[in-house]
C-alpha positions as CSV (number, residue, x, y, z in Angstrom):
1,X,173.3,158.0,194.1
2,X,170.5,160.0,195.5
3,X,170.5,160.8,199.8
4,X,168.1,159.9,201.8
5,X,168.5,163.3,203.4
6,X,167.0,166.1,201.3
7,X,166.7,170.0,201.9
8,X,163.6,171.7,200.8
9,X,163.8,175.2,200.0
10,X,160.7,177.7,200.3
11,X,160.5,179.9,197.0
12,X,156.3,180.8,197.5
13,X,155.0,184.2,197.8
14,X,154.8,183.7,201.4
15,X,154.6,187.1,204.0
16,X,155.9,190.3,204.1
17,X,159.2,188.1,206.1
18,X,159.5,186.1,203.5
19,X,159.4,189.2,200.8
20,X,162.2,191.3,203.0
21,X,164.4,187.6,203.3
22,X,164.2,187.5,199.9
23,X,164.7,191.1,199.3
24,X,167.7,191.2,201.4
25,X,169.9,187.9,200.5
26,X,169.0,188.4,196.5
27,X,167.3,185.4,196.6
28,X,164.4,183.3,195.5
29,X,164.6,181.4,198.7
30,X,163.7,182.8,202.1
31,X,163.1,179.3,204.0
32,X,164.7,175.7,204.1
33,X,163.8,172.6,205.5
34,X,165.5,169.5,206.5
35,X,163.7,166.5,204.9
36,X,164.0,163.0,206.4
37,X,161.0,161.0,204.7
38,X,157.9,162.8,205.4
39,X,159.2,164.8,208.5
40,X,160.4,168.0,208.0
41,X,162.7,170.0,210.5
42,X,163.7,173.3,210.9
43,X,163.9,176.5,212.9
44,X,160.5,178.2,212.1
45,X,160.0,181.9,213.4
46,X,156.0,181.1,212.5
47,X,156.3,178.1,215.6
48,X,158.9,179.4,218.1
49,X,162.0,178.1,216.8
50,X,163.6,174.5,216.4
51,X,160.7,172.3,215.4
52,X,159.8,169.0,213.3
53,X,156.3,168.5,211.7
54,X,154.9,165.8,209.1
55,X,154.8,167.1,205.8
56,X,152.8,164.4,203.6
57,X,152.3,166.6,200.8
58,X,153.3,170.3,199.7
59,X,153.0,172.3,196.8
60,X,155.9,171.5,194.7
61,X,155.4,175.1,193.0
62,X,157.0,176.6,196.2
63,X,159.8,174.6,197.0
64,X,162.9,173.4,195.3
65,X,163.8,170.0,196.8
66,X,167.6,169.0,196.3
67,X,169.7,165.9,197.7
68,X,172.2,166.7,201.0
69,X,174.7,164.3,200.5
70,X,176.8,163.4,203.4
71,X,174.5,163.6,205.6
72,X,172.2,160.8,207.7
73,X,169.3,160.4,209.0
74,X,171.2,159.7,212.3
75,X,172.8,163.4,212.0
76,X,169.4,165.3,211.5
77,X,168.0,163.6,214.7
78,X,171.0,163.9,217.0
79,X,171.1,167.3,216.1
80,X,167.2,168.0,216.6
81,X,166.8,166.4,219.8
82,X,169.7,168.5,220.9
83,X,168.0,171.4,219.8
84,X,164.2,170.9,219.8
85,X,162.6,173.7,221.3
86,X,165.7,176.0,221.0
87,X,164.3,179.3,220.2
88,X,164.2,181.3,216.6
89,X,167.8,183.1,216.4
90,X,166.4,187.0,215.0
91,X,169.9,188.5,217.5
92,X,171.6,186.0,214.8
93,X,169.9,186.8,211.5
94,X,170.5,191.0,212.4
95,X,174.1,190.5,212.9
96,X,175.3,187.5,210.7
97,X,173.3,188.6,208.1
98,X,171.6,192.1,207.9
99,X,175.2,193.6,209.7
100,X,178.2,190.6,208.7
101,X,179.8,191.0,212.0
102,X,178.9,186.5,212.7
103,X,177.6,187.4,216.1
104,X,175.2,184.6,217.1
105,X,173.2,182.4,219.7
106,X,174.6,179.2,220.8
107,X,171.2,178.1,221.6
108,X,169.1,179.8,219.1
109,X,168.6,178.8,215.4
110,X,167.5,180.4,211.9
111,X,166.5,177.9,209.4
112,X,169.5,177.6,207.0
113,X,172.0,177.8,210.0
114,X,170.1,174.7,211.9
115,X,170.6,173.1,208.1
116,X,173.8,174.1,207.4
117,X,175.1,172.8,210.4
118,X,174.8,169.3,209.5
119,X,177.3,169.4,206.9
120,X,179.6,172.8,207.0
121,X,181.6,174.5,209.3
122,X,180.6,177.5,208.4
123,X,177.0,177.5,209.4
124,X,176.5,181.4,208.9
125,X,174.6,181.0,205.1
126,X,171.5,182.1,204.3
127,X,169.4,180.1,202.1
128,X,170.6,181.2,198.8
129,X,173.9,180.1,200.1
130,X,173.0,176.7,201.5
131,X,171.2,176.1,198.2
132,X,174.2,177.3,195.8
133,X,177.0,175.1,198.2
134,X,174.3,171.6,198.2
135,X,173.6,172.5,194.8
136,X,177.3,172.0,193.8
137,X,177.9,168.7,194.7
């Protein structure tokens, strides 16, 4: 059975961020979304951190869309409107994943952590990670 929840993740040429993201966690993906319908949520350096937008169409050459199961609609939006406006996490993404020591914000989000948060415990993954643990089920 298919969820209602998707993640999308961002495999397009993007900037020189997305080339060094890439670069750094081996991976095609340097971006994920949270997709409930046509809103898409995330934590976006490009708008200031935790942020939803309407996404009516995309160019499905540059993301991979997969199912999150066990997650609701009713989880994405209790976590966003606990969140909306918290800031991009870059003290996170240096030191959980350029330097592994898992020091993070609280209050501060990069995209796969807001993402992974939903479903694991563990919400230190980059988005090769988050792809390769959804991508399982």
């Amino acid at each position: 059975m298919a969820s209602d929840i998707r993640l999308a993740f961002y495999k397009g040429k993007g900037d020189w961020v997305d080339k060094v993201i890439k670069w750094w966690t081996k991976s095609q993906y340097s971006h994920v979304e949270v997709v409930v319908g046509d809103t898409w949520i995330s934590s976006s350096p490009r708008d200031g951190g935790v942020r939803s937008m309407r996404m009516e169409s995309y160019n499905a050459e540059h993301w991979d869309i997969v199912d999150y199961p066990g997650v609701s609609a009713a989880d994405v939006f209790d976590l966003f409107r606990r969140t909306k406006g918290d800031d991009y996490d870059f003290i996170g993404i240096f030191f959980s994943q350029v330097l592994p020591l898992g020091v993070q914000s609280k209050s501060k989000w990069y995209c796969s952590e807001w993402a992974a948060k939903l479903k694991y415990k563990n919400s230190k993954l980059n988005p090769q990670e988050l792809y390769e643990l959804v991508s399982k089920v």
